[in-house]
PAVEXKE-19073 format. One record per residue: residue number from 1; residue in one letter; x, y, z of N, C-alpha, C, O in turn. Coordinates in pm, whole numbers, m for minus. Example, Ala and Ser with C-alpha at 12.3 -4.5 7.8 and 13.67 -1.06 7.14 Angstrom:
BEGIN
site seq 1&type a&n_X 1319&n_Y m569&n_Z 780&ca_X 1230&ca_Y m450&ca_Z 780&c_X 1320&c_Y m330&c_Z 780&o_X 1424&o_Y m332&o_Z 846
site seq 2&type s&n_X 1285&n_Y m225&n_Z 708&ca_X 1367&ca_Y m106&ca_Z 714&c_X 1290&c_Y 3&c_Z 787&o_X 1341&o_Y 114&o_Z 804
//
This chain:
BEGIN
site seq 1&type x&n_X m707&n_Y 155&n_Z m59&ca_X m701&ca_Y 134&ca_Z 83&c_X m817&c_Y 44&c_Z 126&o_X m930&o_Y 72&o_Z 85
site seq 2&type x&n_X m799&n_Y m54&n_Z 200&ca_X m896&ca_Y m147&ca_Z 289&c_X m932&c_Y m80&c_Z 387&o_X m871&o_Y 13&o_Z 440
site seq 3&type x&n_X m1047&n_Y m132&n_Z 420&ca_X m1092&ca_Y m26&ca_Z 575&c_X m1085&c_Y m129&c_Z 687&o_X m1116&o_Y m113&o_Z 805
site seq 4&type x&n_X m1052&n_Y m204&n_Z 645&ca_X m964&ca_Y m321&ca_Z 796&c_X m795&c_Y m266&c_Z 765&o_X m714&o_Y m304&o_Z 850
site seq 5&type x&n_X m767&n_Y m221&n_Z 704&ca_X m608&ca_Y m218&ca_Z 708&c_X m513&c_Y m37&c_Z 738&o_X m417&o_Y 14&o_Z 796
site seq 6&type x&n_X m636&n_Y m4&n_Z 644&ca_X m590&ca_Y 151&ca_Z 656&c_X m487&c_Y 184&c_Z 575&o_X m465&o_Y 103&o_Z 485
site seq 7&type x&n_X m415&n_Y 281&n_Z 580&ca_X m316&ca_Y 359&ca_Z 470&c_X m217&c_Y 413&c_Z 623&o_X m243&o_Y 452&o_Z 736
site seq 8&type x&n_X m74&n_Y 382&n_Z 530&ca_X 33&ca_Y 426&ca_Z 646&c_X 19&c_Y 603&c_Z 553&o_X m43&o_Y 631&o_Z 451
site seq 9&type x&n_X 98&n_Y 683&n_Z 634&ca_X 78&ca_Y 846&ca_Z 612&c_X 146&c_Y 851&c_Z 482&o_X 95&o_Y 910&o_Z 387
site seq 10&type x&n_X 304&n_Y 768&n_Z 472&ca_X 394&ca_Y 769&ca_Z 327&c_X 286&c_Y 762&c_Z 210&o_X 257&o_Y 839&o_Z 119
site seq 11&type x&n_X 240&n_Y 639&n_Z 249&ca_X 129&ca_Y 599&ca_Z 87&c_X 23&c_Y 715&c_Z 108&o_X m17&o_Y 763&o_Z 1
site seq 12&type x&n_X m26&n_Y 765&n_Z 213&ca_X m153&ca_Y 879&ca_Z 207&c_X m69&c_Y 970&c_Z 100&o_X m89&o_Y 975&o_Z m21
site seq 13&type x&n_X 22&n_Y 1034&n_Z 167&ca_X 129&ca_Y 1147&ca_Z 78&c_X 156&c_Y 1154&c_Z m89&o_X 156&o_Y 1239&o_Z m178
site seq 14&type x&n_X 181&n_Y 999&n_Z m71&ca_X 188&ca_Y 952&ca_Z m227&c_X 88&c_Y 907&c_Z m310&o_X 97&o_Y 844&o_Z m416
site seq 15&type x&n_X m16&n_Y 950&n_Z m247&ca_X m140&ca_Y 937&ca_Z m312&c_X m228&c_Y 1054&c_Z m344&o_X m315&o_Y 1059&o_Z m431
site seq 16&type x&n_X m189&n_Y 1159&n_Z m251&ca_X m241&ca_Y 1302&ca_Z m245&c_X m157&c_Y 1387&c_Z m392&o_X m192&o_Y 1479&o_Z m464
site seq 17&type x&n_X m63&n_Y 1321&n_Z m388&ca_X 71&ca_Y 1389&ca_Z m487&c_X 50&c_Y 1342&c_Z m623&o_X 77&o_Y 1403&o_Z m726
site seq 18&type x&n_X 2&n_Y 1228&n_Z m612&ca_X m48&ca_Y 1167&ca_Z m765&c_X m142&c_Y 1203&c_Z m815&o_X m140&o_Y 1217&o_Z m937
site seq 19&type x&n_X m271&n_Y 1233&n_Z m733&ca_X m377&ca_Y 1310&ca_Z m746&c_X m375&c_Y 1437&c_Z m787&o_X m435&o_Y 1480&o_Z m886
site seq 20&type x&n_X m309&n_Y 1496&n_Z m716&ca_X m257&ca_Y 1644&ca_Z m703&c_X m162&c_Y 1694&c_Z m723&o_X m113&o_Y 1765&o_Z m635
site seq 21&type x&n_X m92&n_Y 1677&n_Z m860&ca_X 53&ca_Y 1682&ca_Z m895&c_X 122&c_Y 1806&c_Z m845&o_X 232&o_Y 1784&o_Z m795
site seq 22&type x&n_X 68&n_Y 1968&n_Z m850&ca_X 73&ca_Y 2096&ca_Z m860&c_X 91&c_Y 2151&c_Z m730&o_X 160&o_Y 2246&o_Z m695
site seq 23&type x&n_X m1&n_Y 2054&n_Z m650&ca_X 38&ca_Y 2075&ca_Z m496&c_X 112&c_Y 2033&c_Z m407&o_X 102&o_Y 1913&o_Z m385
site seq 24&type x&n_X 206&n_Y 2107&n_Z m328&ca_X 311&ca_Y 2124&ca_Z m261&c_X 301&c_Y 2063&c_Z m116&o_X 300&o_Y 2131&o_Z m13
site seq 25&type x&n_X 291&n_Y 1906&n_Z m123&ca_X 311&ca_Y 1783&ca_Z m48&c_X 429&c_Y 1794&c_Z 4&o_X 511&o_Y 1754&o_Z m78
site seq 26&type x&n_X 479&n_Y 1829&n_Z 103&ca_X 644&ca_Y 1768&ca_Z 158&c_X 623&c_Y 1647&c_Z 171&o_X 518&o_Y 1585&o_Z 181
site seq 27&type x&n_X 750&n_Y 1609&n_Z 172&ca_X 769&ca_Y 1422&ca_Z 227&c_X 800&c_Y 1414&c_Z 365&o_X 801&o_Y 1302&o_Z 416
site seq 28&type x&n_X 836&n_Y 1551&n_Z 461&ca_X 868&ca_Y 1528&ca_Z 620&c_X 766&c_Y 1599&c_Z 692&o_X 774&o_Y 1645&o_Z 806
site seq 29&type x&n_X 615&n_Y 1606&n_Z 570&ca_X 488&ca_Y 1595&ca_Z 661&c_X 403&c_Y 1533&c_Z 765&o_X 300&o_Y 1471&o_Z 742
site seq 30&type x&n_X 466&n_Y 1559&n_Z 904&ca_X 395&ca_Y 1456&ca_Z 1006&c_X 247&c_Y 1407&c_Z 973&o_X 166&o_Y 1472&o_Z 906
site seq 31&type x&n_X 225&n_Y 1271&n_Z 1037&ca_X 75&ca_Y 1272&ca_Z 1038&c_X m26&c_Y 1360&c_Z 1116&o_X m146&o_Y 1374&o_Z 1096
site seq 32&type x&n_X 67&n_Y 1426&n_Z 1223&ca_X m55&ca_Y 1521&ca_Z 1271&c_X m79&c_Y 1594&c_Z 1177&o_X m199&o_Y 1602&o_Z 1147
site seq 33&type x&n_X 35&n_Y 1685&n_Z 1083&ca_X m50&ca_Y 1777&ca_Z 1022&c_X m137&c_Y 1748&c_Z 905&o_X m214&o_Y 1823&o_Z 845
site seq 34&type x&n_X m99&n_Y 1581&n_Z 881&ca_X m164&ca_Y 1534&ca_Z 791&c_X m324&c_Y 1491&c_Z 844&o_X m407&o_Y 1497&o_Z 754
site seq 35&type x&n_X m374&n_Y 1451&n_Z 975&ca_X m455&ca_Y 1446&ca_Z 1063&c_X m546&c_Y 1606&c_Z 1050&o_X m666&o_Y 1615&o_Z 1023
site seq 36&type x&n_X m467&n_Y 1701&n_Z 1073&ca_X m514&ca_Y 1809&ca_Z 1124&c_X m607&c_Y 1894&c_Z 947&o_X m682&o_Y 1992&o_Z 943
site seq 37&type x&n_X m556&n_Y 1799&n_Z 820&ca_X m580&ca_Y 1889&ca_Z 752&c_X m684&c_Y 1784&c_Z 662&o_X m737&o_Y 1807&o_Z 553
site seq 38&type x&n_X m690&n_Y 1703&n_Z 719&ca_X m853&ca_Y 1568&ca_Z 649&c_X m985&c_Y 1630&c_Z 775&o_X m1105&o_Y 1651&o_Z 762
site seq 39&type x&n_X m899&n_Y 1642&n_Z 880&ca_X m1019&ca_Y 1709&ca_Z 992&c_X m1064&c_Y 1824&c_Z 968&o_X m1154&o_Y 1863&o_Z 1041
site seq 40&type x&n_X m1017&n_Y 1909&n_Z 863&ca_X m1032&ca_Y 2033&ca_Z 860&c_X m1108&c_Y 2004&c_Z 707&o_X m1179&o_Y 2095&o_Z 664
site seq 41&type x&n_X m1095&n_Y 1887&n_Z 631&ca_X m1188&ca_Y 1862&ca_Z 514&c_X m1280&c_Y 1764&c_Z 531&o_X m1312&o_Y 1696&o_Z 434
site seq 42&type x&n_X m1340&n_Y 1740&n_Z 667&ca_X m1424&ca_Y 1665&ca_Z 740&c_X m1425&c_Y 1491&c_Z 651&o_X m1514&o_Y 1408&o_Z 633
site seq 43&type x&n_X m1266&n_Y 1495&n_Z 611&ca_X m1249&ca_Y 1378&ca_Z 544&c_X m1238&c_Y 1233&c_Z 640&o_X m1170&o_Y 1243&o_Z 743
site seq 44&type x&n_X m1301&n_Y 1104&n_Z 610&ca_X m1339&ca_Y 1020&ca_Z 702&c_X m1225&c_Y 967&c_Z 744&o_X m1246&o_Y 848&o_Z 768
site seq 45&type x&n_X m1108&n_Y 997&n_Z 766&ca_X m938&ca_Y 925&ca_Z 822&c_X m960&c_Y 975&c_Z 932&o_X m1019&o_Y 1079&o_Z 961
site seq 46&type x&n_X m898&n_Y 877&n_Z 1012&ca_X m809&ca_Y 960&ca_Z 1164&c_X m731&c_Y 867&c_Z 1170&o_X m761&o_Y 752&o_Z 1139
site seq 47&type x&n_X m583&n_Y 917&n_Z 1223&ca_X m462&ca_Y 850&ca_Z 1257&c_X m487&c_Y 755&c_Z 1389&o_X m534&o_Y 808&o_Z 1490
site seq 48&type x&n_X m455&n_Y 609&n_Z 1387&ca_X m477&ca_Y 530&ca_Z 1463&c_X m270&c_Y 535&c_Z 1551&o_X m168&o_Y 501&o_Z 1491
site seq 49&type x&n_X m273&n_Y 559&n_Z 1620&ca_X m147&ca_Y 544&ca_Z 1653&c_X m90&c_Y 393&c_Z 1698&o_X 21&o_Y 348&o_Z 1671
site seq 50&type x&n_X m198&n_Y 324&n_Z 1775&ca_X m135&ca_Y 170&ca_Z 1753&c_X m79&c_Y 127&c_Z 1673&o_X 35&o_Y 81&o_Z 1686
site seq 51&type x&n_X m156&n_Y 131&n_Z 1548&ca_X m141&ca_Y 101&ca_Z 1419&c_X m55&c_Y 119&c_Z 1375&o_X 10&o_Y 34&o_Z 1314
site seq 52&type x&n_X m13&n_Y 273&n_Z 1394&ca_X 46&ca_Y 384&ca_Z 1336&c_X m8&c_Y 379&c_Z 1157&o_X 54&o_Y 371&o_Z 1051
site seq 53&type x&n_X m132&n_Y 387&n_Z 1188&ca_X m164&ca_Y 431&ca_Z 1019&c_X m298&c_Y 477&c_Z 1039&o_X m363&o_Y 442&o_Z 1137
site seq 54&type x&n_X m344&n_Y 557&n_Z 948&ca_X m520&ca_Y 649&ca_Z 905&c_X m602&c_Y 530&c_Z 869&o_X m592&o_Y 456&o_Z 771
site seq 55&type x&n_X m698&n_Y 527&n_Z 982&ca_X m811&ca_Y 437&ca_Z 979&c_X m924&c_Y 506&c_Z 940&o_X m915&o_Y 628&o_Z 959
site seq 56&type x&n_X m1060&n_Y 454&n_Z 875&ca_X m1194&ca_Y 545&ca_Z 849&c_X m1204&c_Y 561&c_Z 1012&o_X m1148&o_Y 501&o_Z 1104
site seq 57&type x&n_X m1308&n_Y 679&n_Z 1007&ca_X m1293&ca_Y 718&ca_Z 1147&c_X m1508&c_Y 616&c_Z 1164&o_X m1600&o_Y 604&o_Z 1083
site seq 58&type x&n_X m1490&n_Y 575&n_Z 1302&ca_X m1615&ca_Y 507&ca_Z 1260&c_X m1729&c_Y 627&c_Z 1285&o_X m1708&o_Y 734&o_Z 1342
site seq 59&type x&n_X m1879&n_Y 570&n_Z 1216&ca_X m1951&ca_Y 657&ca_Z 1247&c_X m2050&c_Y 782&c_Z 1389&o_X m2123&o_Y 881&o_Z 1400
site seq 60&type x&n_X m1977&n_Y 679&n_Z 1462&ca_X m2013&ca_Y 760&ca_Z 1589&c_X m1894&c_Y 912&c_Z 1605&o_X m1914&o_Y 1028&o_Z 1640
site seq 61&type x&n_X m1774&n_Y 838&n_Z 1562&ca_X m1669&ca_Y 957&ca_Z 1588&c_X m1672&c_Y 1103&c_Z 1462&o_X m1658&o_Y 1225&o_Z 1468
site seq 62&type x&n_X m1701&n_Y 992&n_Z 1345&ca_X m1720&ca_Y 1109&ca_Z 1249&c_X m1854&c_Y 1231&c_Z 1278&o_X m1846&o_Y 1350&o_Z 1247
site seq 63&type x&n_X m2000&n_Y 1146&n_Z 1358&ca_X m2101&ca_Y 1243&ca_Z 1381&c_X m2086&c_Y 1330&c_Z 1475&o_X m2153&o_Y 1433&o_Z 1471
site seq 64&type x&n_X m1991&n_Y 1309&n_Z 1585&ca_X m1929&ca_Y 1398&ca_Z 1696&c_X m1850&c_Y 1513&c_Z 1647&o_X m1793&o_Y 1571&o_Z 1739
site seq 65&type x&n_X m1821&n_Y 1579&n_Z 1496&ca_X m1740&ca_Y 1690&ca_Z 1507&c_X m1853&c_Y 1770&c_Z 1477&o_X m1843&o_Y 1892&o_Z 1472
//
């Protein structure tokens, strides 16, 4: 992933699944809950909805949680 371009949620999914063969990825996993569960591993994505794809979140937003 580029951090000017970001990752659409499909390729996040299919990248979590390749990583993580054993774990139980659906494929009609919204990005919120895909959002809700990098925020909950204080992982640096947040869903850009313009975009519609997971941008690094910049450093002001990541020091705010």
């Amino acid at each position: 992933m580029r951090a000017d371009t970001g990752i659409s949620a499909a390729d996040l999914v299919a990248r979590v699944r390749a990583r993580f063969p054993g774990l139980a990825v659906l494929a009609d996993t919204t990005y919120v809950e895909l959002e809700e569960a990098l925020a909950q591993t204080d992982f640096p994505l947040a869903y850009d909805g313009q975009r519609r794809r997971f941008m690094p979140r910049g450093r002001d937003q990541a020091d705010s949680r």
